[in-house]
DSSP file (Angstrom, degrees, kcal/mol; ACC not computed):
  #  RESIDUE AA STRUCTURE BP1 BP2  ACC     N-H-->O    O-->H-N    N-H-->O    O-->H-N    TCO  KAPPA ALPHA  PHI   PSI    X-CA   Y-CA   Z-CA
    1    1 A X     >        0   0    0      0, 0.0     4,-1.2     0, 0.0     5,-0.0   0.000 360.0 360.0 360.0 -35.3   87.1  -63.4   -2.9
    2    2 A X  H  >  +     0   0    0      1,-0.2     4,-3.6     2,-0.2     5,-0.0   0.842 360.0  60.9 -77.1 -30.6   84.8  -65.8   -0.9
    3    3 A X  H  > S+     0   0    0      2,-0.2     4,-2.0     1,-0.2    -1,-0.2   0.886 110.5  40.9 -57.0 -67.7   86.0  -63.0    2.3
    4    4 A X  H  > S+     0   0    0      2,-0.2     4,-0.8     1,-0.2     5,-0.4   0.765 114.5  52.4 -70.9 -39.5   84.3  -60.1    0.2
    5    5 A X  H >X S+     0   0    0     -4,-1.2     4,-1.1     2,-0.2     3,-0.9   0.984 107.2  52.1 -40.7 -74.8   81.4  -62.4   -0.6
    6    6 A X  H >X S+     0   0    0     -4,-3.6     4,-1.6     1,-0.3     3,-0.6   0.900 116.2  37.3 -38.3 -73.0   80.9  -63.1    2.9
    7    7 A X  H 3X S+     0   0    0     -4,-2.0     4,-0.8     2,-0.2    -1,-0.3   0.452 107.4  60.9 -73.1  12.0   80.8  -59.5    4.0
    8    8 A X  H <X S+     0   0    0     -3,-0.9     4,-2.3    -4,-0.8     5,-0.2   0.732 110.5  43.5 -94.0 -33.7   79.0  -58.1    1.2
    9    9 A X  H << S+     0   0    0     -4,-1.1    -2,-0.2    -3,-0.6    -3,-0.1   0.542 115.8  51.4 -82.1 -20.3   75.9  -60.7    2.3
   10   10 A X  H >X S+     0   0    0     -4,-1.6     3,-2.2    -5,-0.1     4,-0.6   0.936 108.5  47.3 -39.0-105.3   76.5  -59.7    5.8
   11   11 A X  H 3X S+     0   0    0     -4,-0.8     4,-1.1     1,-0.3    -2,-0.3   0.277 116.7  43.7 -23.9 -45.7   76.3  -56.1    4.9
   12   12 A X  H 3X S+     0   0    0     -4,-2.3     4,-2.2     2,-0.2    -1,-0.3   0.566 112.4  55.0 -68.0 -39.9   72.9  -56.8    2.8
   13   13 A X  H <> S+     0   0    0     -3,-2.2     4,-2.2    -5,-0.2     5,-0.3   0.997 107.7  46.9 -72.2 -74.4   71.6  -59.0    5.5
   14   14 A X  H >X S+     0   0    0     -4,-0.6     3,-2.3     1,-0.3     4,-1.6   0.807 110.2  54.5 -20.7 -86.8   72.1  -56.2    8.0
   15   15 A X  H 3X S+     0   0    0     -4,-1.1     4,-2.2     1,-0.3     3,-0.4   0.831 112.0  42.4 -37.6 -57.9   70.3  -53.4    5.5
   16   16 A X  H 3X S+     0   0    0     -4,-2.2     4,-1.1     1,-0.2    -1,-0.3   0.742 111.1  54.7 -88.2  -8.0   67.0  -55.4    5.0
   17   17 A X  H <X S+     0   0    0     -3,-2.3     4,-1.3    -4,-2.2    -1,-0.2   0.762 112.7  43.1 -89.3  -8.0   66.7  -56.4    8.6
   18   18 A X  H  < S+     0   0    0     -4,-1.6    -2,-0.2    -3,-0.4    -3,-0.2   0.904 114.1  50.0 -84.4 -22.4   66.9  -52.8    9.7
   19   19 A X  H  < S+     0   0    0     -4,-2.2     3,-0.3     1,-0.2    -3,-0.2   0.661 115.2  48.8 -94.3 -16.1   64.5  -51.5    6.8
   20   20 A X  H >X S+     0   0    0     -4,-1.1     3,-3.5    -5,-0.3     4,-1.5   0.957 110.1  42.6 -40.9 -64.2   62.2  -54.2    7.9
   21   21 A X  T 3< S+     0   0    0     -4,-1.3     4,-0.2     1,-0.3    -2,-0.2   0.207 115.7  53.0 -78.9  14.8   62.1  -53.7   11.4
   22   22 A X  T 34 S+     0   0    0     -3,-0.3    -1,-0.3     2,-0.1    -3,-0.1   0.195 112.7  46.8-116.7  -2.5   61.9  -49.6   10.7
   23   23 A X  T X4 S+     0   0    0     -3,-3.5     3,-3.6     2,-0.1    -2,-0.2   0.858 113.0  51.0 -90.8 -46.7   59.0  -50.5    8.5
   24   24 A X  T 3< S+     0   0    0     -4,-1.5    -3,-0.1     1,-0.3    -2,-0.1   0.809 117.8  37.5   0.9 -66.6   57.7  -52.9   11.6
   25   25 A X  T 3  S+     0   0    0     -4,-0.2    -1,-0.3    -5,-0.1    -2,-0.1   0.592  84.9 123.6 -95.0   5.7   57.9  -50.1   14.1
   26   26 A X    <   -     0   0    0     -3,-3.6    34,-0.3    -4,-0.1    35,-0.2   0.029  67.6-106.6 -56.0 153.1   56.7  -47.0   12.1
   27   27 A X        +     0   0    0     33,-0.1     2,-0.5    32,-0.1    -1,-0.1  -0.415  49.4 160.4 -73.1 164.2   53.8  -45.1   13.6
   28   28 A X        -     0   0    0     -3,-0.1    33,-2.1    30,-0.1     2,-0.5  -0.967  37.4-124.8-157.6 165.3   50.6  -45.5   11.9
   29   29 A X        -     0   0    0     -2,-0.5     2,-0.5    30,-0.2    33,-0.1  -0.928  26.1-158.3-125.9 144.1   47.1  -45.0   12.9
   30   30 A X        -     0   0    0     -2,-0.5    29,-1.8    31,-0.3    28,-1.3  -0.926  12.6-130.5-139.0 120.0   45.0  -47.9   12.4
   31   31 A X  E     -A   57   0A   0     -2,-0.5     2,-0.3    26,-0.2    26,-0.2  -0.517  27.6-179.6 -28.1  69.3   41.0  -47.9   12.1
   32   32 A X  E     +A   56   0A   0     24,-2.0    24,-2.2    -2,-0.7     2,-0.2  -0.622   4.0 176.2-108.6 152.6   39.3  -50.2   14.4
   33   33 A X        -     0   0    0     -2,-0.3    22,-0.1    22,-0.2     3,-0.1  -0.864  31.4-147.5-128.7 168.1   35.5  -50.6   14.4
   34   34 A X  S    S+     0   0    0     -2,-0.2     2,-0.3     1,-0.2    21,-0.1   0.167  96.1  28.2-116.8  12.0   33.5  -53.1   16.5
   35   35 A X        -     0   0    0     19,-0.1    -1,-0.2     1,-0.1     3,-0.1  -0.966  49.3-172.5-152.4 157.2   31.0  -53.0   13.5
   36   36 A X  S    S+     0   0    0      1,-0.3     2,-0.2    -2,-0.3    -1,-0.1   0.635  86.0  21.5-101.0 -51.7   31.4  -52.3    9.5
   37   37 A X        -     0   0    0      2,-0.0    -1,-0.3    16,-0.0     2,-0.3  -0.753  53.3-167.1-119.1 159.8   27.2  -52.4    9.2
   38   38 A X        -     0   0    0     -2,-0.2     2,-0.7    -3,-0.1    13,-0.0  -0.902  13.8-152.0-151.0 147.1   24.3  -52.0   11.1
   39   39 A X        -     0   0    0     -2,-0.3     2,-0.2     1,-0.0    -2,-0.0  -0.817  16.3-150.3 -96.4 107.9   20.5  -53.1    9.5
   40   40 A X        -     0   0    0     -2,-0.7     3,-0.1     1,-0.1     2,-0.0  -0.430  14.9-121.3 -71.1 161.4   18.1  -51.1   11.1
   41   41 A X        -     0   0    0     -2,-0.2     2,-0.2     1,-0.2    -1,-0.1  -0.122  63.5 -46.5 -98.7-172.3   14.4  -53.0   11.5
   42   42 A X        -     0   0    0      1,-0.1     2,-0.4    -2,-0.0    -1,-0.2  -0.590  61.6-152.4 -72.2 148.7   11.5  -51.4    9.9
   43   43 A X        -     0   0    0     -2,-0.2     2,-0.3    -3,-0.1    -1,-0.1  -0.871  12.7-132.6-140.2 142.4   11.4  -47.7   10.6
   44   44 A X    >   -     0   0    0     -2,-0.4     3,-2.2     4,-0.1     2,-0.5  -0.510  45.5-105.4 -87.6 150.1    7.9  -45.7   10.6
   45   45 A X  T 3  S+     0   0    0     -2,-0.3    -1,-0.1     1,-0.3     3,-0.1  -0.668 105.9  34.4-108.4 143.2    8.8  -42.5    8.4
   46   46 A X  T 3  S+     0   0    0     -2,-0.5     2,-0.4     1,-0.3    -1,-0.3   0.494  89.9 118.8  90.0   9.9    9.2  -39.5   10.3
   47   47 A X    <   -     0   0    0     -3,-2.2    -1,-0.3     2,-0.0     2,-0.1  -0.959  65.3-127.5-125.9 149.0   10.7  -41.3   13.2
   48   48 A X        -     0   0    0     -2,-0.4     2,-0.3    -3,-0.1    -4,-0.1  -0.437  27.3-169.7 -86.5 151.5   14.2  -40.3   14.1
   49   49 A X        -     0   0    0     -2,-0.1     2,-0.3    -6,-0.0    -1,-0.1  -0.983   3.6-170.6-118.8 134.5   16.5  -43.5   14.3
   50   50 A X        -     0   0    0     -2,-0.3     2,-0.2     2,-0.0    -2,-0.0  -0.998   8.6-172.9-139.6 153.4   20.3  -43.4   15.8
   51   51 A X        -     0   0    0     -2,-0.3    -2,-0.0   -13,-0.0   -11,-0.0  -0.949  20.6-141.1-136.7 135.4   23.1  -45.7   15.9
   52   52 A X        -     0   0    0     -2,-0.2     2,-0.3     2,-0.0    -2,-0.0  -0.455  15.6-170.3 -64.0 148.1   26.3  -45.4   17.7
   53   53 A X        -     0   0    0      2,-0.0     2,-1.2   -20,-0.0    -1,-0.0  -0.938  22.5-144.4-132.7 124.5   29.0  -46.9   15.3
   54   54 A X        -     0   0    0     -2,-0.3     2,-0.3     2,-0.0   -20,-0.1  -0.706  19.9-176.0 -76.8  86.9   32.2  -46.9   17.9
   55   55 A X        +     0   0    0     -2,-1.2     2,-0.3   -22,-0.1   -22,-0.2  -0.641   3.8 176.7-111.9 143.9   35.2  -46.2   16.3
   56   56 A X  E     -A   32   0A   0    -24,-2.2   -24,-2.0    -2,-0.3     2,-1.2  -0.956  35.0-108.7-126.6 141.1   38.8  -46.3   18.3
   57   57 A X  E     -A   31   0A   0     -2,-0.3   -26,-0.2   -26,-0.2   -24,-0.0  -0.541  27.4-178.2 -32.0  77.8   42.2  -45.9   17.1
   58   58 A X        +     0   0    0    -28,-1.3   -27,-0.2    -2,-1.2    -1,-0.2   0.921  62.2  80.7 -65.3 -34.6   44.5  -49.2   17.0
   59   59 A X  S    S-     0   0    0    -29,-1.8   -30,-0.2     1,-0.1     4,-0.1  -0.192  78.0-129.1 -67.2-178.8   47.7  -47.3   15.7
   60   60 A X  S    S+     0   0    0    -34,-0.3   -31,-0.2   -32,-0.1     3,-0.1   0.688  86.7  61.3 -83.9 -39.9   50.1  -45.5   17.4
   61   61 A X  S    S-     0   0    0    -33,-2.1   -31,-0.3   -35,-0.2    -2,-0.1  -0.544 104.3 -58.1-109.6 170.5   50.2  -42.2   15.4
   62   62 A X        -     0   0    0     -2,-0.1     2,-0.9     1,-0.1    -1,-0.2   0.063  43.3-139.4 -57.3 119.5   46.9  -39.7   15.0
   63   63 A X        -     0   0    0     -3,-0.1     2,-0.6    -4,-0.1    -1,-0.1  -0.739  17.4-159.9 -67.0 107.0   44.1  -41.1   13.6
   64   64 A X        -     0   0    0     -2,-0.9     2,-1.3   -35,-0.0   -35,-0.0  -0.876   6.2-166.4 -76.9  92.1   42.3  -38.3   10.9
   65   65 A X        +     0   0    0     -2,-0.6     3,-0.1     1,-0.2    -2,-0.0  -0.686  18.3 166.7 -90.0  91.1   38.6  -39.0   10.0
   66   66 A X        +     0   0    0     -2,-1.3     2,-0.3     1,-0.2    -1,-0.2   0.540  60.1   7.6 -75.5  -4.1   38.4  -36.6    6.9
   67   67 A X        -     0   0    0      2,-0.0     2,-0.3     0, 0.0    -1,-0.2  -0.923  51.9-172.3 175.0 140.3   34.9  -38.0    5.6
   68   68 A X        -     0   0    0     -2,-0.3     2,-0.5    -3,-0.1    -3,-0.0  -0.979   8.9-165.4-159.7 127.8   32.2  -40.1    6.2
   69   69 A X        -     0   0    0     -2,-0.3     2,-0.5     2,-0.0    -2,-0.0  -0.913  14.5-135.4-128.0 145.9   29.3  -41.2    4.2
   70   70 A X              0   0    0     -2,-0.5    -2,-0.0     1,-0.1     0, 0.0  -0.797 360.0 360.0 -81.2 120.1   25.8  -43.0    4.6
   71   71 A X              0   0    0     -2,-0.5    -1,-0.1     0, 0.0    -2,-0.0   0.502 360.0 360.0-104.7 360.0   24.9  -45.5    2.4
């Protein structure tokens, strides 16, 4: 009985360290910014203001930017 035990706890052991390590290595795409905000200074109205916001892919798999809003 202790024989069946053994390999059943084995066997279980086995199963959650591969479905860890398959969650580990899945592809993914991951969002990196080198800023979230940026505070513009006062701005005279009617003059055009730009900022670059540089955004790079940290995952592996395609990154999709479906939508982007101004707050």
């Amino acid at each position: 009985m202790t024989r069946i035990f053994n390999i059943g706890l084995w066997a279980a052991s086995l199963f959650i360290s591969l479905f860890v390590t398959g969650i580990a290595v899945a592809d993914v795409p991951r969002l990196a910014l080198t800023e979230e905000r940026h505070q513009f200074e006062t701005v005279v109205e009617g003059v055009a203001v730009l900022h670059d916001f540089v955004i790079r892919n940290g995952g592996t798999a395609e990154l999709q930017i479906e939508r982007v809003e101004s707050g």
